[in-house]
HTML snippet that shows the backbone in 3Dmol.js (N, CA, C, O; Angstrom):
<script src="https://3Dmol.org/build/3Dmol-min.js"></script>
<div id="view" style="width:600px;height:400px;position:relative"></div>
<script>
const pdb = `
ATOM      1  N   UNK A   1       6.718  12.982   5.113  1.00  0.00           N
ATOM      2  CA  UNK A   1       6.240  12.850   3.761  1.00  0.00           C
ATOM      3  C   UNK A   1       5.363  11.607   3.654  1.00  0.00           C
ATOM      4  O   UNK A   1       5.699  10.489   4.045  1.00  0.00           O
ATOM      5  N   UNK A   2       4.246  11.912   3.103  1.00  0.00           N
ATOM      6  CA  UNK A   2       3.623  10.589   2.594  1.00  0.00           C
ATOM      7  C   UNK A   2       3.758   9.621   1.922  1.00  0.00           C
ATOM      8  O   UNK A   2       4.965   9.397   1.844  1.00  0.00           O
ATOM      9  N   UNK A   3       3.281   9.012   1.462  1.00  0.00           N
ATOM     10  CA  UNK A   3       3.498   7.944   0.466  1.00  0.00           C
ATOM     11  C   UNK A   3       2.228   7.138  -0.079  1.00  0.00           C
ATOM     12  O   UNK A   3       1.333   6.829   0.709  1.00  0.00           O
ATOM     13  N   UNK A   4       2.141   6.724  -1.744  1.00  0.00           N
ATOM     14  CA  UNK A   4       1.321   6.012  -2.173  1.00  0.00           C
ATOM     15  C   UNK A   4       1.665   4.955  -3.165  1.00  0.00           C
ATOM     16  O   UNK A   4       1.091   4.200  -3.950  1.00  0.00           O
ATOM     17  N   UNK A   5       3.305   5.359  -2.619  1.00  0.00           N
ATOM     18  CA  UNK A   5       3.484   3.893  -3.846  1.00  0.00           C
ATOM     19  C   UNK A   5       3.682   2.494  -3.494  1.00  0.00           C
ATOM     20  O   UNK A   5       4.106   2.164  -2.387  1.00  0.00           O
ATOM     21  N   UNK A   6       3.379   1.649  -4.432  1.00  0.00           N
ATOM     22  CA  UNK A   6       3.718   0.337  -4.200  1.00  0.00           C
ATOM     23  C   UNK A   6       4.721  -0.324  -4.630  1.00  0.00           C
ATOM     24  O   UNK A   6       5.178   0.265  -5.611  1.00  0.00           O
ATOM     25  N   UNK A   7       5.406  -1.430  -4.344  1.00  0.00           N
ATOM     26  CA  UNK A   7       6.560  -1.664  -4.455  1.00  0.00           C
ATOM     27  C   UNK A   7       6.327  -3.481  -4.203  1.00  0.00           C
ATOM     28  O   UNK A   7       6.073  -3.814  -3.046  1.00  0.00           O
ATOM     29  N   UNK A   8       6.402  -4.416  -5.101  1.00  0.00           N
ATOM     30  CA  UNK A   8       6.613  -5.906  -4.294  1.00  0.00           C
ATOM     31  C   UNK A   8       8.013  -6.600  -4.715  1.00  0.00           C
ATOM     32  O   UNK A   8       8.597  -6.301  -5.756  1.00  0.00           O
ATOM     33  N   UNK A   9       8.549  -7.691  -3.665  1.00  0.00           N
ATOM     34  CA  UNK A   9       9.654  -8.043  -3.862  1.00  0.00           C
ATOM     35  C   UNK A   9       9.302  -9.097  -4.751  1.00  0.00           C
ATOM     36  O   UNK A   9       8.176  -9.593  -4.807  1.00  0.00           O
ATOM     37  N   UNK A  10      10.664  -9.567  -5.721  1.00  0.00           N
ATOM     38  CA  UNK A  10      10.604 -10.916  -6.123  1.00  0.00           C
ATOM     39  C   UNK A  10      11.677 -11.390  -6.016  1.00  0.00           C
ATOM     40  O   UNK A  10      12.615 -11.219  -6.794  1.00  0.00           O
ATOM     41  N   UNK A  11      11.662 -12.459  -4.419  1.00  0.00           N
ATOM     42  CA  UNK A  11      12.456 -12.630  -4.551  1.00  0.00           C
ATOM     43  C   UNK A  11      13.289 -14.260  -5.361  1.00  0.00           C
ATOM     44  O   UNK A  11      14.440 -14.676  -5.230  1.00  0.00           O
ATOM     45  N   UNK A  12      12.352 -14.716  -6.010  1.00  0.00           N
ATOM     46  CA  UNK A  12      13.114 -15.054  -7.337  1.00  0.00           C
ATOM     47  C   UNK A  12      14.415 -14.624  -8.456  1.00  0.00           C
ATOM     48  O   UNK A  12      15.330 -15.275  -8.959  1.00  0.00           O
ATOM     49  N   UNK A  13      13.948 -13.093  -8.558  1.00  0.00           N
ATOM     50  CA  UNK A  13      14.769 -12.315  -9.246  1.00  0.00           C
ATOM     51  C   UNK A  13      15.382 -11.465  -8.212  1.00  0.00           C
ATOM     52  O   UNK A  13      16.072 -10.594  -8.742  1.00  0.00           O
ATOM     53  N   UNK A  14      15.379 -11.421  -7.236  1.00  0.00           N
ATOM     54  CA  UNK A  14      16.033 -10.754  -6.159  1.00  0.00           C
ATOM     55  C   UNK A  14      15.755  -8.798  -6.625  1.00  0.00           C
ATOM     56  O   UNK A  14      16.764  -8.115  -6.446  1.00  0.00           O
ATOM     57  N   UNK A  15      14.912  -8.289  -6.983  1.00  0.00           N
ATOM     58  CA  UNK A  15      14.692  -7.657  -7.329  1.00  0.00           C
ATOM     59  C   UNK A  15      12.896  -6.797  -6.890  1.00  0.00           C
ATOM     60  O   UNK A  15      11.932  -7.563  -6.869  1.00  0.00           O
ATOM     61  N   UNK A  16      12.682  -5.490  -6.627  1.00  0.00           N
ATOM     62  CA  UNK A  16      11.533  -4.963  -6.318  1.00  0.00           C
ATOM     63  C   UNK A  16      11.125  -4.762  -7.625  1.00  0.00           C
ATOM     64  O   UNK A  16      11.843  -4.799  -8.624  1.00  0.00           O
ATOM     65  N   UNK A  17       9.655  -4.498  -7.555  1.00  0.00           N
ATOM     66  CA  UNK A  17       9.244  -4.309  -9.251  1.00  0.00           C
ATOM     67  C   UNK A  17       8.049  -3.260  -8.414  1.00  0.00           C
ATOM     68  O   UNK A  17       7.482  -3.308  -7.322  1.00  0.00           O
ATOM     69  N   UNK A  18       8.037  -2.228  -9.711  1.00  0.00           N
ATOM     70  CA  UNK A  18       6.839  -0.973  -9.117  1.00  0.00           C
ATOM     71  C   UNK A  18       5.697  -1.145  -9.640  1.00  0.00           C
ATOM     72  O   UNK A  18       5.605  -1.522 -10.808  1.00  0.00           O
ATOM     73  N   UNK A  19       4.440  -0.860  -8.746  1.00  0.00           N
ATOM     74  CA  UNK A  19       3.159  -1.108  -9.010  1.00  0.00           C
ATOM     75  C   UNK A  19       2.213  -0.029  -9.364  1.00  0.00           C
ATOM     76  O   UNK A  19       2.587   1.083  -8.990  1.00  0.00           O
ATOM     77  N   UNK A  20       1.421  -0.060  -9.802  1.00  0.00           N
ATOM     78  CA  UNK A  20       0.384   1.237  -9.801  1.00  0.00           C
ATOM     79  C   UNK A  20       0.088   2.096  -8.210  1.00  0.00           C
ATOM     80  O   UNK A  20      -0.232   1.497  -7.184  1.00  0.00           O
ATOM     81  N   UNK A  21       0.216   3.092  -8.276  1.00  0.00           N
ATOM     82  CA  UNK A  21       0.540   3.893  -6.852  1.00  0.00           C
ATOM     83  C   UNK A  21      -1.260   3.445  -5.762  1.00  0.00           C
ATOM     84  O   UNK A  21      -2.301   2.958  -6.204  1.00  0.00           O
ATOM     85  N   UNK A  22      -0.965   3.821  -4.510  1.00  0.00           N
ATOM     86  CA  UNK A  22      -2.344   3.483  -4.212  1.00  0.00           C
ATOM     87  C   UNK A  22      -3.245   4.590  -4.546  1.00  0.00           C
ATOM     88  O   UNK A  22      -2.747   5.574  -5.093  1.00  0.00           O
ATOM     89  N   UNK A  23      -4.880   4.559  -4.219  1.00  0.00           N
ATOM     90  CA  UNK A  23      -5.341   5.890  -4.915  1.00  0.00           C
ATOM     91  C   UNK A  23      -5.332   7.217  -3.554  1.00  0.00           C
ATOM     92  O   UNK A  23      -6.001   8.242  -3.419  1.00  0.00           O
ATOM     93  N   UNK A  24      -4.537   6.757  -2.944  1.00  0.00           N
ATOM     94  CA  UNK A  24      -4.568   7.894  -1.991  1.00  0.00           C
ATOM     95  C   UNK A  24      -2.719   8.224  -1.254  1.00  0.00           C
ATOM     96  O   UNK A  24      -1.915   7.294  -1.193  1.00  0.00           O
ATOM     97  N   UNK A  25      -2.476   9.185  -0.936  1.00  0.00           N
ATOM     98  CA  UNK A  25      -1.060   9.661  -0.754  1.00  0.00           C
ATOM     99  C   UNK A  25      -1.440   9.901   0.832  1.00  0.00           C
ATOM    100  O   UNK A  25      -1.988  10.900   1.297  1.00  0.00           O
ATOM    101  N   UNK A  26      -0.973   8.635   1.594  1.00  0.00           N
ATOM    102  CA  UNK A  26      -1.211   9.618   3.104  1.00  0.00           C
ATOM    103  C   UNK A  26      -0.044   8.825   4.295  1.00  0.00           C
ATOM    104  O   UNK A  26       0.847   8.030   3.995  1.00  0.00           O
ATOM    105  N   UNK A  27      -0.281   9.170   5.234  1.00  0.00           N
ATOM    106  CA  UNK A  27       0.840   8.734   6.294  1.00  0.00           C
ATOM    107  C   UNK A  27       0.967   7.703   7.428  1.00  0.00           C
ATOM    108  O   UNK A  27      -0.080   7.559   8.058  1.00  0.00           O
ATOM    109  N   UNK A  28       1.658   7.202   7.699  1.00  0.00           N
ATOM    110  CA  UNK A  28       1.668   6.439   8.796  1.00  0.00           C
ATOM    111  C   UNK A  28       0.496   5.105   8.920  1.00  0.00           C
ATOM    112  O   UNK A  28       0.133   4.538   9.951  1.00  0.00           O
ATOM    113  N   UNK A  29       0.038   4.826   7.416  1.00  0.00           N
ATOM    114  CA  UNK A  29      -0.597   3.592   7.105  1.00  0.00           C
ATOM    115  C   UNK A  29       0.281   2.193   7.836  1.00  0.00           C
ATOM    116  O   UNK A  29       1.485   2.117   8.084  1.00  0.00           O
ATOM    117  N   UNK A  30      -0.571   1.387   8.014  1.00  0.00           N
ATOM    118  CA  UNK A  30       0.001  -0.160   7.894  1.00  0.00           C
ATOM    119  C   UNK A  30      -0.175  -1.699   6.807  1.00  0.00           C
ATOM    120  O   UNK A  30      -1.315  -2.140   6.953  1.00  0.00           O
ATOM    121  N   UNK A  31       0.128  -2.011   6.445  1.00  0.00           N
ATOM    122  CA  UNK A  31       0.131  -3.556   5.663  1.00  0.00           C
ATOM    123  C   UNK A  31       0.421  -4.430   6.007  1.00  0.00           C
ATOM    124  O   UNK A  31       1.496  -4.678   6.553  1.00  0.00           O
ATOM    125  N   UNK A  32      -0.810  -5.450   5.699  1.00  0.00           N
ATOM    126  CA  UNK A  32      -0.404  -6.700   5.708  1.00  0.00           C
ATOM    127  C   UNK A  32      -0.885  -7.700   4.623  1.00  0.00           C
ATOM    128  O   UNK A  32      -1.942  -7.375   4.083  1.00  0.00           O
ATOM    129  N   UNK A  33      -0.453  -8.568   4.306  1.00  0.00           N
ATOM    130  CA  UNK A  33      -0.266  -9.734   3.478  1.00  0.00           C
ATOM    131  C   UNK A  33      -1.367 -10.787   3.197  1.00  0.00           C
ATOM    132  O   UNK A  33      -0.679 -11.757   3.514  1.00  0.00           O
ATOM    133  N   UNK A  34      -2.134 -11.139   2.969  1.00  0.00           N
ATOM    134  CA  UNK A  34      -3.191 -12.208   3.244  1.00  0.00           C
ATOM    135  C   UNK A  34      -3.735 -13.084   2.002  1.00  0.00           C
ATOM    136  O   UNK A  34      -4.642 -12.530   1.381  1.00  0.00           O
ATOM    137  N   UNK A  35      -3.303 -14.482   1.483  1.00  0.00           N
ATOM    138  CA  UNK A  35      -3.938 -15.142   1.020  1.00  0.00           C
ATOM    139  C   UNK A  35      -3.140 -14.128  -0.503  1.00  0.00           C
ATOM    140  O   UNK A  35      -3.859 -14.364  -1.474  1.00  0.00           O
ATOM    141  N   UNK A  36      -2.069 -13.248  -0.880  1.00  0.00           N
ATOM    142  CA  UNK A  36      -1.450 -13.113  -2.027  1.00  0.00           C
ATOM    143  C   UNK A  36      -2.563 -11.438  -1.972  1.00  0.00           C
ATOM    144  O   UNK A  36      -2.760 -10.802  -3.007  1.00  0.00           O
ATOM    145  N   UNK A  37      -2.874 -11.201  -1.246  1.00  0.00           N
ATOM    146  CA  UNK A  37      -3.780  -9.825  -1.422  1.00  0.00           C
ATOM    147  C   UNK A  37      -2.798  -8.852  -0.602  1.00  0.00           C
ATOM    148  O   UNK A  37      -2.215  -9.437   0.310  1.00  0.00           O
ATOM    149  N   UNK A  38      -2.459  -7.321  -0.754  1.00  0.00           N
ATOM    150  CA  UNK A  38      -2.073  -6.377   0.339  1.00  0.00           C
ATOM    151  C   UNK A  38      -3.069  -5.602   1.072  1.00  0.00           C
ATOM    152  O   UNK A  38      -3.716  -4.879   0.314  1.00  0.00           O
ATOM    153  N   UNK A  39      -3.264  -5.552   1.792  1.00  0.00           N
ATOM    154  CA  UNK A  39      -3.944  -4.786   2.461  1.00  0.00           C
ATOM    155  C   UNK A  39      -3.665  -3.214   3.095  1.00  0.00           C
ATOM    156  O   UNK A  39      -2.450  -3.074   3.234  1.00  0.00           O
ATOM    157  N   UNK A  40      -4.252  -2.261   3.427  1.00  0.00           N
ATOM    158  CA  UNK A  40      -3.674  -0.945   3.657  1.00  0.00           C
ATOM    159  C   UNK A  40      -4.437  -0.290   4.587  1.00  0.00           C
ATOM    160  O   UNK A  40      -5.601   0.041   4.363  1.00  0.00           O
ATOM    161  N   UNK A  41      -3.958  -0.116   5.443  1.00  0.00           N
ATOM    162  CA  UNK A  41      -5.159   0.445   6.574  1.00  0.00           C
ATOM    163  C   UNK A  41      -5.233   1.367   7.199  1.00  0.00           C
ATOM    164  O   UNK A  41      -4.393   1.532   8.084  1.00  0.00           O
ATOM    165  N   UNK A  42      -6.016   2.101   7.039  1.00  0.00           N
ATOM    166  CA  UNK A  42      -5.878   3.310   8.147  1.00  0.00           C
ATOM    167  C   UNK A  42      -4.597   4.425   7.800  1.00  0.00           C
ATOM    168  O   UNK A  42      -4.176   4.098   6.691  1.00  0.00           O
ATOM    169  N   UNK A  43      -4.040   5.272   8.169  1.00  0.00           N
ATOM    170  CA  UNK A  43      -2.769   6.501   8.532  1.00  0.00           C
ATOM    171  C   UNK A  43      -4.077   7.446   8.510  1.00  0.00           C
ATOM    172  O   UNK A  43      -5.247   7.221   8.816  1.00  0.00           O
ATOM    173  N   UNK A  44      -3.168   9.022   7.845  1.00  0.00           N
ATOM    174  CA  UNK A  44      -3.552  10.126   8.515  1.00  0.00           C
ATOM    175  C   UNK A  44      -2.590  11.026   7.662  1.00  0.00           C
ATOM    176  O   UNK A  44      -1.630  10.963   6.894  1.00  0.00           O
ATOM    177  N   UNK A  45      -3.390  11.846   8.237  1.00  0.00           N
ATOM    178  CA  UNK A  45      -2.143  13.324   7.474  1.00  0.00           C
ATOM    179  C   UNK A  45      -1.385  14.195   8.646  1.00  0.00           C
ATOM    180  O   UNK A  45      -1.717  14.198   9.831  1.00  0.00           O
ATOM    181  N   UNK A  46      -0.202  14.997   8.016  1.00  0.00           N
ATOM    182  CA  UNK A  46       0.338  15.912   9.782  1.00  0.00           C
ATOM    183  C   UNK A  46      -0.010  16.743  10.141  1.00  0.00           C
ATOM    184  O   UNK A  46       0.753  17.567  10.646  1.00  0.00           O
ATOM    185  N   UNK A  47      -1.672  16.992  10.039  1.00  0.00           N
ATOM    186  CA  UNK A  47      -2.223  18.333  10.516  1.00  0.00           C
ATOM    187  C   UNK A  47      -3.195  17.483  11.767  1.00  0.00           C
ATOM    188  O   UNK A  47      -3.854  18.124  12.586  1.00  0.00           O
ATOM    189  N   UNK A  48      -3.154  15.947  11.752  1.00  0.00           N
ATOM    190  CA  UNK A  48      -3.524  15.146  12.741  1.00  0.00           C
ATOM    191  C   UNK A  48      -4.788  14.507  12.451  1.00  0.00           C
ATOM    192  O   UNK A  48      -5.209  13.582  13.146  1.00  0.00           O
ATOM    193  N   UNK A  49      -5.538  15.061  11.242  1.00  0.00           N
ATOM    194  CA  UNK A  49      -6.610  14.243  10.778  1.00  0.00           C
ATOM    195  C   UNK A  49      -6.245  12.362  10.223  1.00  0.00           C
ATOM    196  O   UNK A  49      -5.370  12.079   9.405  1.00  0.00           O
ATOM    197  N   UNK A  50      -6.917  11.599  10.731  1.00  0.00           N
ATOM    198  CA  UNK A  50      -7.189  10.031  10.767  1.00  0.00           C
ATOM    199  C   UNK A  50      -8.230   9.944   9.907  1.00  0.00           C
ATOM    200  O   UNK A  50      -9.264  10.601   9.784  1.00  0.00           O
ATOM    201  N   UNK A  51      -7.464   8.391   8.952  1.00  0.00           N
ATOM    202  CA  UNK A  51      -8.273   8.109   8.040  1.00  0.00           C
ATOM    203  C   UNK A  51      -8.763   6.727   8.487  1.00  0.00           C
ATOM    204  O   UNK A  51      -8.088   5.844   9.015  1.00  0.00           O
ATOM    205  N   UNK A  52     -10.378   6.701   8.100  1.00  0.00           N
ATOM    206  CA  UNK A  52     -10.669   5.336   8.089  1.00  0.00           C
ATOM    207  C   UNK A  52     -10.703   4.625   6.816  1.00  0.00           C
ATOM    208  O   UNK A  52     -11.876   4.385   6.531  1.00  0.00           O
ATOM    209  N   UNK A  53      -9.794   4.140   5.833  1.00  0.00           N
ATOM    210  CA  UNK A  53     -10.033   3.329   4.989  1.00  0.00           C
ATOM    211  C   UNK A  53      -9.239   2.242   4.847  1.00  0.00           C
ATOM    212  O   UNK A  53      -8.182   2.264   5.477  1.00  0.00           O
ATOM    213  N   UNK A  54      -9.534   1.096   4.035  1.00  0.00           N
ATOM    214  CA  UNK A  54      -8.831  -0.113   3.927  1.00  0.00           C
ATOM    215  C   UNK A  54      -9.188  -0.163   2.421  1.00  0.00           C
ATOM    216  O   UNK A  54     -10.296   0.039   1.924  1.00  0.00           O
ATOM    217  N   UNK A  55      -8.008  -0.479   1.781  1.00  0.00           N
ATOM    218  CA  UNK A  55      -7.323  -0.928   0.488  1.00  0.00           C
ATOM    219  C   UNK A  55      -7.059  -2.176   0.387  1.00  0.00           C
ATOM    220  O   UNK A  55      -6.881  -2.993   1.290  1.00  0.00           O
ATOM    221  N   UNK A  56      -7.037  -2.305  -0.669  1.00  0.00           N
ATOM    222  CA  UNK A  56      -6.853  -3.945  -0.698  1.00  0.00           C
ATOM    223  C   UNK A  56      -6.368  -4.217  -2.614  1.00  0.00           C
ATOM    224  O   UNK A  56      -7.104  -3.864  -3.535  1.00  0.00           O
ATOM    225  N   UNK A  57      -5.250  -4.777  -2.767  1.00  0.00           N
ATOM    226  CA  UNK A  57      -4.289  -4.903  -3.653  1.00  0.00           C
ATOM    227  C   UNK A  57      -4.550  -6.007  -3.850  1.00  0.00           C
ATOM    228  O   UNK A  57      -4.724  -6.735  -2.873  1.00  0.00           O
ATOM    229  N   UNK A  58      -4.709  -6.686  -5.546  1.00  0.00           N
ATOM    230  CA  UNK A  58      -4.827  -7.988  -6.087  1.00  0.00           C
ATOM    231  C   UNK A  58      -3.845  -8.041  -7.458  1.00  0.00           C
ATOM    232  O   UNK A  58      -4.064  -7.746  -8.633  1.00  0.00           O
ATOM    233  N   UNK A  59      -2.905  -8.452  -6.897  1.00  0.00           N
ATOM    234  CA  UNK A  59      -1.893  -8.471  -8.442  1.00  0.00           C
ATOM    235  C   UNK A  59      -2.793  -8.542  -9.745  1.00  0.00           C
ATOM    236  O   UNK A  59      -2.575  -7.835 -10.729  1.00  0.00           O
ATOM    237  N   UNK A  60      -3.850  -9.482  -9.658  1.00  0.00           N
ATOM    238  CA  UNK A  60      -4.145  -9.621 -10.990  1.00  0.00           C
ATOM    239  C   UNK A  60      -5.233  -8.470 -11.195  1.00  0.00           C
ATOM    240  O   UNK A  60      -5.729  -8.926 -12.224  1.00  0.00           O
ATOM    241  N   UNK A  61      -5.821  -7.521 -10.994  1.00  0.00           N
ATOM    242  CA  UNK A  61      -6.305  -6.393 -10.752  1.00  0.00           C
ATOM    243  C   UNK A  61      -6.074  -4.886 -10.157  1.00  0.00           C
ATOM    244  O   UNK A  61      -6.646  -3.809 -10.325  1.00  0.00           O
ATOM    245  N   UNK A  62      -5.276  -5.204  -9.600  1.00  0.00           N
ATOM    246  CA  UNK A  62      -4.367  -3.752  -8.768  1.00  0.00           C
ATOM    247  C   UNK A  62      -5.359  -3.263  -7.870  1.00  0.00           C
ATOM    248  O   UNK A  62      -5.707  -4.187  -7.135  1.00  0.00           O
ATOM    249  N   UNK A  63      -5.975  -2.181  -7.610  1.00  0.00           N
ATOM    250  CA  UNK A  63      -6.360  -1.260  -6.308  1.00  0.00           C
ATOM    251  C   UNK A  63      -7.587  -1.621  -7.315  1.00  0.00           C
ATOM    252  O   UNK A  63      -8.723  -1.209  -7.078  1.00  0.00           O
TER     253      UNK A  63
END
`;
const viewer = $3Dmol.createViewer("view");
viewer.addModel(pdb, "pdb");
viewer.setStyle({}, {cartoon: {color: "spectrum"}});
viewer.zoomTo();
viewer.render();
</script>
């Protein structure tokens, strides 16, 4: 199953809080963290097609 949602911890409040979903539902993506930005890169779907895109998440703006 895919996935497009977002999710960040706080752990202040020890608690996840939900974000606006990304604009695409696909698989086997990766993230990373940079400078308070998420990043999203790349997955694919299970018929084996590869995506080239990168996302990029700004709390104070979203996708």
């Amino acid at each position: 199953m895919g996935v497009d949602s977002l999710e960040i911890y706080d752990a202040a409040a020890d608690r996840w809080i939900a974000k606006p979903p990304m604009p695409r539902n696909n698989w086997e993506q990766v993230a990373a963290e940079v400078d308070g930005r998420i990043y999203v890169i790349g997955g694919g779907f299970p018929a084996g097609s590869v995506l080239d895109v990168l996302y990029q998440y700004t709390p104070s703006a979203d996708w």
